[in-house]
C-alpha positions in Angstrom: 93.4 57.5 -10.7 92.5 56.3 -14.4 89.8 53.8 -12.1 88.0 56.7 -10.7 87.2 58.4 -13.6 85.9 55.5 -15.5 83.4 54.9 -12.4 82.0 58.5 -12.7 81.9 58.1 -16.1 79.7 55.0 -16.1 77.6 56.4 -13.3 76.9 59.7 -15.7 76.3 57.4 -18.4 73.9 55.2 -16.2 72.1 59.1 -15.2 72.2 60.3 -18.9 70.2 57.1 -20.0 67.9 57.1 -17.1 67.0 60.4 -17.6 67.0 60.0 -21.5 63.9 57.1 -21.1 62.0 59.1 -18.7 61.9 62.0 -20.9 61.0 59.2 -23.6 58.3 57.9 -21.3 56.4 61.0 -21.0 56.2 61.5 -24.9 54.9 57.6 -25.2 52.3 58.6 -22.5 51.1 62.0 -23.3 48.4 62.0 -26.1 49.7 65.4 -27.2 52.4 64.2 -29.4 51.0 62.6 -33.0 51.3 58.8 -33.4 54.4 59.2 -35.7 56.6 61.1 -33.1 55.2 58.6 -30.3 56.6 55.6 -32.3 60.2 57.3 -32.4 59.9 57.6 -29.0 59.0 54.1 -28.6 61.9 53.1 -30.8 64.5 55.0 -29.1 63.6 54.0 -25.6 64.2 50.4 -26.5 67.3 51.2 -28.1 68.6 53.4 -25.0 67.5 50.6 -22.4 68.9 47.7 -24.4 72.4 49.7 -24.7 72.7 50.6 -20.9 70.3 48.2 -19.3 68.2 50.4 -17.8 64.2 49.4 -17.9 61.4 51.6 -19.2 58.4 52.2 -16.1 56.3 49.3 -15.6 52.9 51.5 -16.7 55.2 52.6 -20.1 55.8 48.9 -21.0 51.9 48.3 -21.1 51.3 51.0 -23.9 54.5 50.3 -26.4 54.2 46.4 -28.7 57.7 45.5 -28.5 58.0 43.1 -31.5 56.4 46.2 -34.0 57.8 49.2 -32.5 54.7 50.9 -32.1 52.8 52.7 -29.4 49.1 50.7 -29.0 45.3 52.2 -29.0 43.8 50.2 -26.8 40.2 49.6 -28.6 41.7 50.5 -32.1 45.0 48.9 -32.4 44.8 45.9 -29.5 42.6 43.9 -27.8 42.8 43.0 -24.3 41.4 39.7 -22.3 41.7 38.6 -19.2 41.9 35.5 -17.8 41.8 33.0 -15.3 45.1 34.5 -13.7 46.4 36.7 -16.7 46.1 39.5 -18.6 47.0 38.8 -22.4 47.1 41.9 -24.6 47.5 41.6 -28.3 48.3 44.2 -30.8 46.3 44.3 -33.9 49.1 45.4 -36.0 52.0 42.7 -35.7 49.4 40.0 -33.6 51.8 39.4 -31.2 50.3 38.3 -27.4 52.2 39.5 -24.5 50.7 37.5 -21.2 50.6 39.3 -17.4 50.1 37.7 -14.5 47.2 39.6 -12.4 48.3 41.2 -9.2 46.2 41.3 -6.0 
């Protein structure tokens, strides 16, 4: 019985933090919120999906430098270049590179 639970409790768990990063994700993305409550955000995500495992969107991982904590301007706080077969995007702030590979 005691084996049952503790599989609806992890998959509530799993739900909670899934649901918890979305939420998350739409206050990264939407311009509404000031920078300050947008870098929380940022934080917490990364806490939440390092704790349970769950990822953040692909297009939500684009906007957020991951070494500083910090949501990214693109223009004002990073710079973008592409390459041969990559995109490298850097932000200004900590001048860390994170390299894509280009889809097609």
């Amino acid at each position: 019985m005691s084996g049952r639970r503790r599989s609806k409790d992890s998959l509530r768990r799993k739900n909670r933090s899934k649901k918890a990063i979305s939420q998350l994700s739409n206050i990264i993305e939407s311009p509404n919120f000031s920078l300050k409550v947008r870098n929380i955000a940022v934080r917490d995500s990364l806490k939440i999906s390092k704790r349970h495992g769950q990822g953040c969107e692909p297009n939500v991982r684009i906007i957020f430098c991951k070494v500083c904590k910090s949501v990214m301007n693109f223009g004002s706080d990073s710079r973008i270049r592409i390459r041969k077969s990559s995109v490298i995007t850097t932000c200004e702030r900590c001048n860390s590179k994170v390299r894509r590979p280009i889809r097609r």
